[in-house]
VOLOFI-957845 format. One record per atom (N, C-alpha, C): x, y, z. Coordinates in steps of 0.05 Angstrom, whole numbers, plus 5000, padded with zeros to 4 digits. Example, Ala and Ser with C-alpha at 12.3 -4.5 7.8 and 13.67 -1.06 7.14 Angstrom:
526448865156
524649105156
526449345156
525749555142
527349795143
525850015157
END
This chain:
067055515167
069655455179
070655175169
072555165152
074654845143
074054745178
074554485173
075654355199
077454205194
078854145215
081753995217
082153735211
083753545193
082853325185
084553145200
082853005219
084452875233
084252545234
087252395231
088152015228
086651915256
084851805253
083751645292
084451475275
087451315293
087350995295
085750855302
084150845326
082650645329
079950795346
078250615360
075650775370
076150945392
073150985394
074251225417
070951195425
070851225452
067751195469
065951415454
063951325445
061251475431
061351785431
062451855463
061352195463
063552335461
066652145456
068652355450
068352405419
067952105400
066852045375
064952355366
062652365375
060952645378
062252865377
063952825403
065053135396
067553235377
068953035374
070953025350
069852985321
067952935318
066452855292
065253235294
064053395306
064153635310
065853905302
067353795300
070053995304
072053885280
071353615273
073953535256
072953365231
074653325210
074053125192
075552865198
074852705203
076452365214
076352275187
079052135186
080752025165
082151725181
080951505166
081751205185
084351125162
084751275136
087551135123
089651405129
091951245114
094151495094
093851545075
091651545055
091351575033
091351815023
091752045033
092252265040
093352425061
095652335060
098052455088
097752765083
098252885062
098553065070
096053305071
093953185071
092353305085
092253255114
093053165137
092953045159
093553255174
093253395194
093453575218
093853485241
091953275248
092253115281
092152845270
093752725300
093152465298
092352435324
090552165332
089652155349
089351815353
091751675368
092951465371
092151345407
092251075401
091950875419
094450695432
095250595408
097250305402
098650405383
097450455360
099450525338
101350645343
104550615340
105750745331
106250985315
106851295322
107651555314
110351495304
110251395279
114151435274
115151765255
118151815260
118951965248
117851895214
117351735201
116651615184
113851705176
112451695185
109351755187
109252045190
110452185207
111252545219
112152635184
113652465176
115152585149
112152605129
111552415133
108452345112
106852685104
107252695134
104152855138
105453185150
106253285124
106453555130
105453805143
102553695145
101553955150
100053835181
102053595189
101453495220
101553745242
099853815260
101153995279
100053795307
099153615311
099453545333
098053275343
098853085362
098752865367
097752815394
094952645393
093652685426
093652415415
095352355452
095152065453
092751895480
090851825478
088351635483
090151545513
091351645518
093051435548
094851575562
096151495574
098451665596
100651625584
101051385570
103851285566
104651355532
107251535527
108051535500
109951495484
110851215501
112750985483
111550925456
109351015443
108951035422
109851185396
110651395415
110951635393
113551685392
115051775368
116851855369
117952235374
117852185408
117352485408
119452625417
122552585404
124552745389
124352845363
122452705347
121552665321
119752995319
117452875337
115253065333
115753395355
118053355368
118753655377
121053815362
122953575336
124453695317
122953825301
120353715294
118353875273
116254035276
116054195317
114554325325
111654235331
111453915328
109253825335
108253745354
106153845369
105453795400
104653585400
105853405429
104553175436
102753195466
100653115466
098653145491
098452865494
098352855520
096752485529
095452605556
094452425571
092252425592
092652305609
094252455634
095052305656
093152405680
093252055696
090852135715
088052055706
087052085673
084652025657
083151745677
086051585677
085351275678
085551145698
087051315721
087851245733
086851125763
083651185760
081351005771
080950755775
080750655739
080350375731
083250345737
085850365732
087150225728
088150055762
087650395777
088150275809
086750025818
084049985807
082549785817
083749525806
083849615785
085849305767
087449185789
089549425797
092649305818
090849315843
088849395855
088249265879
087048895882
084548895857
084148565851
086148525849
089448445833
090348345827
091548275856
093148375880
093948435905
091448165912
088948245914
087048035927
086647795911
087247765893
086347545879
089647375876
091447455884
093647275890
093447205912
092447395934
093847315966
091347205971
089247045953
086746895960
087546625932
088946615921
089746425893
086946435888
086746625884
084546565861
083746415830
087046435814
087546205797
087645965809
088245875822
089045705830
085845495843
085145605845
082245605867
079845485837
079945685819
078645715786
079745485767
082745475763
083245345749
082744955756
083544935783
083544725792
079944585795
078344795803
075744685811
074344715775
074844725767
074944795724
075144475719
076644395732
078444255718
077643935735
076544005752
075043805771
077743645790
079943785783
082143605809
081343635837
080143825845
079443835882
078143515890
078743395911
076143185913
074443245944
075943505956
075643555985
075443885984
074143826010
074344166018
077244236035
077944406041
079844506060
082744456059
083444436032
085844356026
088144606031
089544526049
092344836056
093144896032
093944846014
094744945995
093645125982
091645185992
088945385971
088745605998
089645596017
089645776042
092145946035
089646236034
091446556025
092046686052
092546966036
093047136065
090847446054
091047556086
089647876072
091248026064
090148166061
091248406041
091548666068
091148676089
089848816111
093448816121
093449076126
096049116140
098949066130
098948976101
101148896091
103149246080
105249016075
106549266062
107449296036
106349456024
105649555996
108549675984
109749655972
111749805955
110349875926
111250125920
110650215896
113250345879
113850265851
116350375832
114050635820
114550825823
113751115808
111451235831
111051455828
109551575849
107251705831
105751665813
104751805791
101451835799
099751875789
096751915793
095651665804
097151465789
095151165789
096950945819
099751095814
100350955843
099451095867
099351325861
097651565887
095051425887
092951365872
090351245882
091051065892
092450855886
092450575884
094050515922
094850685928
096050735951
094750815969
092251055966
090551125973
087650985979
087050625961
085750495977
087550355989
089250175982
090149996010
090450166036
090350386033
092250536060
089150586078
087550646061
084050686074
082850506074
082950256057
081550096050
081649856075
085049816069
086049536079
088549626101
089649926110
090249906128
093249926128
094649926097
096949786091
098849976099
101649986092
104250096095
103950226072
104850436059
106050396037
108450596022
110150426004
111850636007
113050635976
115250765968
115350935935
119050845935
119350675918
121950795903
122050985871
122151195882
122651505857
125151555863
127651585847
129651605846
128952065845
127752005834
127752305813
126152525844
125352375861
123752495885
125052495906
124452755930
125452695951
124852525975
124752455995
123152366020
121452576016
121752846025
119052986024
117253046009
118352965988
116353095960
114852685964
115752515971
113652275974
112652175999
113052396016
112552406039
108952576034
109952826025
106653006014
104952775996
105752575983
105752475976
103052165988
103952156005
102952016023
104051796022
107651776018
108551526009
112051516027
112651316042
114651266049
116651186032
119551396026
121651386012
122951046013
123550956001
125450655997
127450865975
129850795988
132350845971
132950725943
132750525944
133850285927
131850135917
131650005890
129749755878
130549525888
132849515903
132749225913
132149205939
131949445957
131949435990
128549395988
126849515968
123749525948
123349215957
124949085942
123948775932
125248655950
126448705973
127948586000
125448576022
123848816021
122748886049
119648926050
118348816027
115448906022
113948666017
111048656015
110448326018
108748435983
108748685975
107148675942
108848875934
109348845914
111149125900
108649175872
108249405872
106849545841
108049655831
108149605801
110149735780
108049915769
108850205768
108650365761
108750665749
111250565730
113450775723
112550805686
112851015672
112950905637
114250805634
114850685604
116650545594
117650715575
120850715581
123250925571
125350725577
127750885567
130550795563
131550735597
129950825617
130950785638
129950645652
127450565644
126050365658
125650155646
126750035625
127049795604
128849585627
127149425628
128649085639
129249245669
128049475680
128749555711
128349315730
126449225729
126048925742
126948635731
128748715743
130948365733
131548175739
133548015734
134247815752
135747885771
137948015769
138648195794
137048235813
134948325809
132148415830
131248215839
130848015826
129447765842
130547685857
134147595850
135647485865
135747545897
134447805907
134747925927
131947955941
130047855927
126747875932
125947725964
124147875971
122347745990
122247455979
122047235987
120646955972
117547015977
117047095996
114247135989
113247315984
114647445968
112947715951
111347635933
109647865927
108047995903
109048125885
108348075858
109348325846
106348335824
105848585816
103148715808
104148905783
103748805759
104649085732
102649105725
101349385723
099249485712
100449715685
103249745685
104050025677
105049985648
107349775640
107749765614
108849435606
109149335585
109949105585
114449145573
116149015581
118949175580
120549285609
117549365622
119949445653
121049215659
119148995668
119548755685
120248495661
122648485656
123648285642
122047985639
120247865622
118747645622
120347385627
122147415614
125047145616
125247105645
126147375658
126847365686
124547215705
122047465696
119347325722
119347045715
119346945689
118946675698
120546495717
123346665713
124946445716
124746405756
124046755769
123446765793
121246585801
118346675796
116846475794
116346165793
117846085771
118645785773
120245695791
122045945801
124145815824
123745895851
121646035849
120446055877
121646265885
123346505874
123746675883
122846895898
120946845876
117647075890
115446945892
113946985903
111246755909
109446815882
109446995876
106947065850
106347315835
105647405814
106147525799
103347595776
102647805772
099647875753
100848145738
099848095720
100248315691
098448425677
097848555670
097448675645
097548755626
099848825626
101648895604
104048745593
104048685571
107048475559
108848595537
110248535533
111848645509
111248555486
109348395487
108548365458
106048335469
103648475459
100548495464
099148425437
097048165434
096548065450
099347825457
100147715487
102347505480
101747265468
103647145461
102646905446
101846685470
100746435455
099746275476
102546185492
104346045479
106745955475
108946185507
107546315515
109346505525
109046335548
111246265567
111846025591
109846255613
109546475610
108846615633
105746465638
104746465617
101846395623
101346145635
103545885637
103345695640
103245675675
103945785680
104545895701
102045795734
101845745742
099245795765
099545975780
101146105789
102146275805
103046545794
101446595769
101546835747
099546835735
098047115738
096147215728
096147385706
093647325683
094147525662
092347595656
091647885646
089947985639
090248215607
088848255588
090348285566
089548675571
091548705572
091849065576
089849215573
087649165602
085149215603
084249525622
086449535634
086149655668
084249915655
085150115633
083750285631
081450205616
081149995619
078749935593
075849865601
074550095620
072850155633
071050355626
068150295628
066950505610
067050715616
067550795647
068151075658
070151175645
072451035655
074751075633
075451155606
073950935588
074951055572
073051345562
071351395574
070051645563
070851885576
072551835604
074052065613
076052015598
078151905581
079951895565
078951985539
077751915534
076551955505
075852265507
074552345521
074052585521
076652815517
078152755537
080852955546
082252915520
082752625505
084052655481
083352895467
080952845456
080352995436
080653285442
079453325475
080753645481
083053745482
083653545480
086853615481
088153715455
087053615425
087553615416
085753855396
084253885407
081854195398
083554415411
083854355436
085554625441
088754585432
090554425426
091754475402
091654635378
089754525371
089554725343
088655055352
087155025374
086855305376
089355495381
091155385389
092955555404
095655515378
095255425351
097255475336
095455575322
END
């Protein structure tokens, strides 16, 4: 039996490696596009450009949930399936936005950086005095696998409120949900003490969190992005942040990965960064890694 010659951009956990090395021939250049059948992407970009390359492409499994990567007007003009893995990650990534929730409302930068740095000369200084996490009220933008977990410990864990702006949902459908309807992104960032971003990044969710939105914020809110870097405008958070709009702010994700040092967000004490790690868990990525590649075996079977 030929096997299918398939582009892996980048790694993939040992036992998906195994079983795609099984079933397929892996190709790490273009040095031969048009031998290419699958691609099987991370980060890289899928352009119409690359689709053109590789004629005898039939299909694209993408390593993640999110596929702002791909150009997939491109790859459904040319009959080519795109698969990604929602839910895969959505374990590790919840835990990410729960530390991040506890490690603001305890400054934990702040606590690290300062005692680093040897400025403390005392114990018990107010300024380093957080709050819990126990009973608060949680807002969430998207209602998807990873805001369903992620909703699902504070609500068991810590007790919390929590509730969903989904435009695209009804009260009842985020009600089954286990999530209280908010109308509006600003009544969201009016009435909640953490908001979690967790929507993809598309033409409709680009810069959704703005200055507009701040203008109207809790001052002592949270805000928590685990989801893409582009929703939540970086110009803006800082400018909230620095002006005390919102009390504090943790990321993961930026619009340019890795960011540069130079980026004002990092300067920040009251902003947390972490470099787009949430799924980057060994469980993780081998439940991801896995589903890719299935995803993309049963592709070929079914053309």
């Amino acid at each position: 039996m030929n096997k299918h010659t398939v582009f892996l951009s980048e790694a993939l956990h040992s036992d998906a490696l195994a079983l795609l090395t099984s079933h397929c021939t892996i190709v790490s250049t273009f040095d031969n596009p048009e031998q290419i059948e699958g691609i099987i992407t991370r980060k890289i970009p899928v352009t119409a450009e690359i689709m053109a390359q590789c004629p005898r492409l039939r299909v694209i499994s993408d390593h993640g949930t999110g596929t702002d990567q791909i150009d997939l007007a491109e790859a459904k003009k040319r009959g080519i399936i795109v698969k990604n893995t929602p839910g895969e990650n959505a374990e590790s990534v919840a835990e990410l936005a729960v530390s991040f929730m506890l490690s603001l409302l305890f400054k934990v930068k702040q606590n690290d950086s300062g005692l680093c740095a040897g400025t403390f000369s005392k114990w018990g200084l107010s300024e380093l005095n957080g709050n819990e996490l126990f009973g608060k009220k949680i807002g969430f933008i998207g209602s998807g696998f990873t805001a369903q977990r992620t909703a699902e410990i504070v609500r068991t864990a810590f007790s919390c409120s929590v509730f969903c702006f989904n435009p695209h949902r009804s009260a009842t459908e985020l009600s089954a949900l286990g999530f209280s309807k908010i109308d509006t992104l600003a009544q969201l960032f009016q009435t909640m003490d953490i908001v979690s971003v967790n929507v993809p990044l598309t033409a409709e969710t680009k810069n959704l969190v703005n200055e507009r939105i701040f203008a109207v914020a809790n001052p002592a809110l949270l805000l928590v992005n685990t989801s893409r870097g582009g929703i939540v405008n970086e110009h803006d958070l800082f400018r909230a942040l620095d002006s005390h709009c919102i009390a504090g702010a943790a990321s993961d994700v930026f619009e340019q990965e890795p960011p540069e040092s130079k980026n004002p967000l990092l300067s920040l004490s009251n902003f947390i960064a972490t470099l787009h790690v949430a799924g980057s868990t060994e469980e993780s990525l081998r439940r991801v890694g896995l589903k890719t590649v299935e995803n993309l075996l049963a592709a070929f079977e079914a053309k």
